[in-house]
SERO-4910 file (N, C-alpha, C, O; in steps of 0.05 Angstrom, whole numbers):
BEGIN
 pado doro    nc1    nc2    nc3   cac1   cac2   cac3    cc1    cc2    cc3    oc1    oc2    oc3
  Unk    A    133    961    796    107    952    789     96    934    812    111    915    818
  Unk    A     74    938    826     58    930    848     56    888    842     55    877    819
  Unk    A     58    876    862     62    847    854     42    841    837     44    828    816
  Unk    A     13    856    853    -16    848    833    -13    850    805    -19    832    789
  Unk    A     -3    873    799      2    880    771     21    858    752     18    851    729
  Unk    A     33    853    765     58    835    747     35    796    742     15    784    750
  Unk    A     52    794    726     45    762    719     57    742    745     79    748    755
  Unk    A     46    723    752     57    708    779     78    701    771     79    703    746
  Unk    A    103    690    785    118    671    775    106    639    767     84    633    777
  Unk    A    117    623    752    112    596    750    119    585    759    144    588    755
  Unk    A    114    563    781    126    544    798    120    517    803    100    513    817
  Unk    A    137    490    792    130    470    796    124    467    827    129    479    848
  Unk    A    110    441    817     98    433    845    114    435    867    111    450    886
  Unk    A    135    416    861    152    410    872    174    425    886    191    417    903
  Unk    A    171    445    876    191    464    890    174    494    909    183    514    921
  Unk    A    147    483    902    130    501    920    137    517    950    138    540    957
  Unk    A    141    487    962    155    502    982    169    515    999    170    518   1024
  Unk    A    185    527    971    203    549    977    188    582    975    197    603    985
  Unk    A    167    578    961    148    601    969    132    598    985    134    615   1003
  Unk    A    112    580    989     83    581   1004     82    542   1017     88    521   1007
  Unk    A     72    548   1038     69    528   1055     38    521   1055     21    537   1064
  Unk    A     28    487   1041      3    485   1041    -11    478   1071    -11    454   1078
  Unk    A    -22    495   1087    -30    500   1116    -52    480   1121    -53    470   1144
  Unk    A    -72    472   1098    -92    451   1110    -78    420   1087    -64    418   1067
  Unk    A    -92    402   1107    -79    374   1095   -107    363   1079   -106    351   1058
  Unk    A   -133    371   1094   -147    356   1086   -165    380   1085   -167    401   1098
  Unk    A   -184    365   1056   -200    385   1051   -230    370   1040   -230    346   1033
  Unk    A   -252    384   1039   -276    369   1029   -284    372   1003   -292    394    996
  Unk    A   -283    346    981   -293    349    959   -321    339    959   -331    320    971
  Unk    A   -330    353    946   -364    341    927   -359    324    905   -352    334    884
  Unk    A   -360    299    906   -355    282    883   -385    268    876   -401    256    891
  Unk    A   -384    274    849   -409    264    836   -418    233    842   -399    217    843
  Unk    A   -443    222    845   -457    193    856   -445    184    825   -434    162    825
  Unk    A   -446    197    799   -447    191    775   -427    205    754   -414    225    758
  Unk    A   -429    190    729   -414    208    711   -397    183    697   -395    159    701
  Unk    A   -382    207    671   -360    185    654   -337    186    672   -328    207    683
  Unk    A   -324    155    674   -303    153    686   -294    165    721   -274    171    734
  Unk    A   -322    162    723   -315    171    753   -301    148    774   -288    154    794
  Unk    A   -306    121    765   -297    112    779   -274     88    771   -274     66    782
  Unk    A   -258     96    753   -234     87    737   -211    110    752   -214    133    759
  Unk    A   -185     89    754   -163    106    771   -162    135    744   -166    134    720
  Unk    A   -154    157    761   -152    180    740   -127    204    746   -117    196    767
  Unk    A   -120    218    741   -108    241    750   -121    278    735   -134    282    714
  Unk    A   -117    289    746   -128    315    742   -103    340    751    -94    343    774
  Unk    A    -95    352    730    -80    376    731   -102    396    737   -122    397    724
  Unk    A    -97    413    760   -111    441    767    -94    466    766    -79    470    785
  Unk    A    -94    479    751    -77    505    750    -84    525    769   -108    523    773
  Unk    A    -72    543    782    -78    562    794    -54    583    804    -30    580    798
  Unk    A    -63    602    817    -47    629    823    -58    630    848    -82    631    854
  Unk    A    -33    630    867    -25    625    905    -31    661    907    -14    677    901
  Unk    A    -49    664    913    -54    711    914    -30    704    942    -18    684    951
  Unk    A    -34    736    946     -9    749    961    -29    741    995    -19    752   1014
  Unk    A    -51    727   1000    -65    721   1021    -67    701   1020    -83    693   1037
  Unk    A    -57    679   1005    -46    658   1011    -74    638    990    -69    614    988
  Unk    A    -89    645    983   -120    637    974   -113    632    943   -106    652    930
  Unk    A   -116    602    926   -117    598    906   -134    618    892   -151    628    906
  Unk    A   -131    627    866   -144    640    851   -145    635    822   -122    632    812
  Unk    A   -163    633    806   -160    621    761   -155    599    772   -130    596    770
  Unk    A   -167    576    786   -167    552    792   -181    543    768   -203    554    763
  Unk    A   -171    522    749   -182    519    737   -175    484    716   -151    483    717
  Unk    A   -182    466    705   -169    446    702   -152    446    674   -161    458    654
  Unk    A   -134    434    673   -111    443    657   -110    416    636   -111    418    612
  Unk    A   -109    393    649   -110    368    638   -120    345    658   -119    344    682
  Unk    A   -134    321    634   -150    309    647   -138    281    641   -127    284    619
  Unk    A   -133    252    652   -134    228    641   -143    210    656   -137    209    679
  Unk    A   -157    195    645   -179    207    624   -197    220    631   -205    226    653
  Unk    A   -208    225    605   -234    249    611   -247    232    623   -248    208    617
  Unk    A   -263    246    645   -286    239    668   -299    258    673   -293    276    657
  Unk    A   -318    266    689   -328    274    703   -323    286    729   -341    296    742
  Unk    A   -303    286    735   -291    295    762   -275    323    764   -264    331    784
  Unk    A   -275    335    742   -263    366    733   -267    385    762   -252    400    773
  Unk    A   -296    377    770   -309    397    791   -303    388    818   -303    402    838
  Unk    A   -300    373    816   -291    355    838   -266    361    848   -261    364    872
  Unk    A   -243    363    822   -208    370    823   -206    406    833   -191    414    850
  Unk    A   -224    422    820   -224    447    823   -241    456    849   -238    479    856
  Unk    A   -258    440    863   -260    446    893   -247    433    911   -250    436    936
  Unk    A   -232    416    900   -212    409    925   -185    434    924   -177    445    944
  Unk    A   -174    437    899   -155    463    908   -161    490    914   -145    506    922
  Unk    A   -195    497    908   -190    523    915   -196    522    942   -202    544    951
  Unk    A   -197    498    963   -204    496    984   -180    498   1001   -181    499   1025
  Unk    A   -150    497    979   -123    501    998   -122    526   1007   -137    542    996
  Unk    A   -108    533   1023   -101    552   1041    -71    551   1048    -60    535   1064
  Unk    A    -57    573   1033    -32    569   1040    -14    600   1061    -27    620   1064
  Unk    A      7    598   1070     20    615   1086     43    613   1076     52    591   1069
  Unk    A     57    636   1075     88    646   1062    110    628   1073    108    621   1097
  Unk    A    131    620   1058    147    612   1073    169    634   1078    173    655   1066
  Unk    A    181    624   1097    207    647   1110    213    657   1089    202    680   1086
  Unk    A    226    650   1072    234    664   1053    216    682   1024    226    691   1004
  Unk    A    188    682   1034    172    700   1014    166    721   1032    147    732   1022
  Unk    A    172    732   1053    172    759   1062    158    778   1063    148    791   1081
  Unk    A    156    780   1031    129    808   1011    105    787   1002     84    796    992
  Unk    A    110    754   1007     77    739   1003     77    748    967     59    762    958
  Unk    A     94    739    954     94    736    923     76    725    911     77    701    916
  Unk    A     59    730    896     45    703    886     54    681    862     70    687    844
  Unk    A     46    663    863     61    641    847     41    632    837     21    628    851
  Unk    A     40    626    806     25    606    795     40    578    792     64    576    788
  Unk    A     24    561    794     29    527    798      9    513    796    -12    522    787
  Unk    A     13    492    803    -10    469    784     -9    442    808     13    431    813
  Unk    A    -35    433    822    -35    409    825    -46    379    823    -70    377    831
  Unk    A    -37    362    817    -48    336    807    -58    328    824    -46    319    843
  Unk    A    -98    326    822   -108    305    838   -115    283    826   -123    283    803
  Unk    A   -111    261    842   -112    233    841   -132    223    847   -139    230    870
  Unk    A   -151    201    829   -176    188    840   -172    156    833   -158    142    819
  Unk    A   -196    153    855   -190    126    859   -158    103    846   -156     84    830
  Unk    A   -138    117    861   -111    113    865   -114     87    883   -132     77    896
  Unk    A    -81     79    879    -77     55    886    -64     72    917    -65     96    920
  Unk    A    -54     55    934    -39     64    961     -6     61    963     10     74    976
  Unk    A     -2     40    945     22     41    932     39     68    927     27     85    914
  Unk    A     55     71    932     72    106    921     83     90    898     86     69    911
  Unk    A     89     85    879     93     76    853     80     74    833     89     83    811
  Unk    A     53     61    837     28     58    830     16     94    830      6    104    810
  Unk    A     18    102    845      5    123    841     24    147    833     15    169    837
  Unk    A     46    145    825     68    164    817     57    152    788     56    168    770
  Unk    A     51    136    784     55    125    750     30    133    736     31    137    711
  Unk    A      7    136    750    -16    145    756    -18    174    750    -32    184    734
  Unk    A     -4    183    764     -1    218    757     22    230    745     30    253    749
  Unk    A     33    209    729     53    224    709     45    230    689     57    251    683
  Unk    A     22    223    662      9    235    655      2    271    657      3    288    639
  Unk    A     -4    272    682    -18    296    689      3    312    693     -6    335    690
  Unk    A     33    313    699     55    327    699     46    363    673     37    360    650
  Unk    A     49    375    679     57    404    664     76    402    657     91    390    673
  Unk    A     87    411    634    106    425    620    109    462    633     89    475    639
  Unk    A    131    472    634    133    504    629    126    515    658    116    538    657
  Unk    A    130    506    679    136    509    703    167    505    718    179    484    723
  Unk    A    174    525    722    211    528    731    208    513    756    188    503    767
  Unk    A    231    512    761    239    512    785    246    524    809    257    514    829
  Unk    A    238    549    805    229    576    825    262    572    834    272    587    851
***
C-alpha cells in the first residue's frame, strides 16, 4: 500500500528526530493586537502530519491552556515548518505529531517546561 494511502505513523515530539529534521528555526507568526487571554503565559498543542515533502499538513489545534485567542496564531507558526528526512527515513515516511507552542513564556527552562506540560498529548509512541 502506497505511503499516501496508509495512516501516518504517530510520533512524539520528542523522538521526531529520528524521522524528519525541523530545517527552519524561526518562523513568522501573526499574533492578534487583541483577544481572550492573549497576553497571559499559555501553551497550545498543534497536531499535524510531516507529508512525504517534508510540509506540515491537518495542522490543526488539539489543546488549548487556557483558552485564548491565539489558536491562529499556534497553527501559522507550524504550518510555516519545513522539515527534511533524516538518514534514516530514506522513502521520506510521513509522521503525524504534535507541537506545543508557548506564549508569553518565562526564559527560564523550568518555568517554561511547567508551562507546557499541560499541553503534552497522550497516544503518540515513541517511533
Amino acid at each position: 500500500m502506497p505511503a499516501t494511502a496508509q495512516e501516518a505513523q504517530r510520533m512524539a515530539p520528542e523522538q521526531l528526530s529520528n524521522q524528519w529534521i525541523l530545517l527552519n528555526r524561526d518562523v513568522s507568526v501573526d499574533v492578534p493586537n487583541s483577544g481572550v487571554n492573549i497576553y497571559k503565559p499559555s501553551c497550545i498543542a498543534v497536531t499535524y502530519t510531516i507529508g512525504s515533502d517534508g510540509v506540515p499538513m491537518n495542522v490543526q489545534v488539539a489543546k488549548m491552556v487556557p483558552k485564548s485567542d491565539l489558536g491562529k496564531a499556534a497553527v501559522s507558526a507550524v504550518s510555516n515548518f519545513r522539515y527534511g528526512p533524516s538518514l534514516t527515513n530514506k522513502n521520506h515516511i510521513p509522521v503525524s505529531t504534535y507541537y506545543v507552542v508557548p506564549f508569553n513564556s518565562a526564559d527560564d527552562p523550568a518555568q517554561r517546561a511547567q508551562l507546557m506540560a499541560p499541553c503534552k498529548l497522550p497516544g503518540y509512541g515513541q517511533g
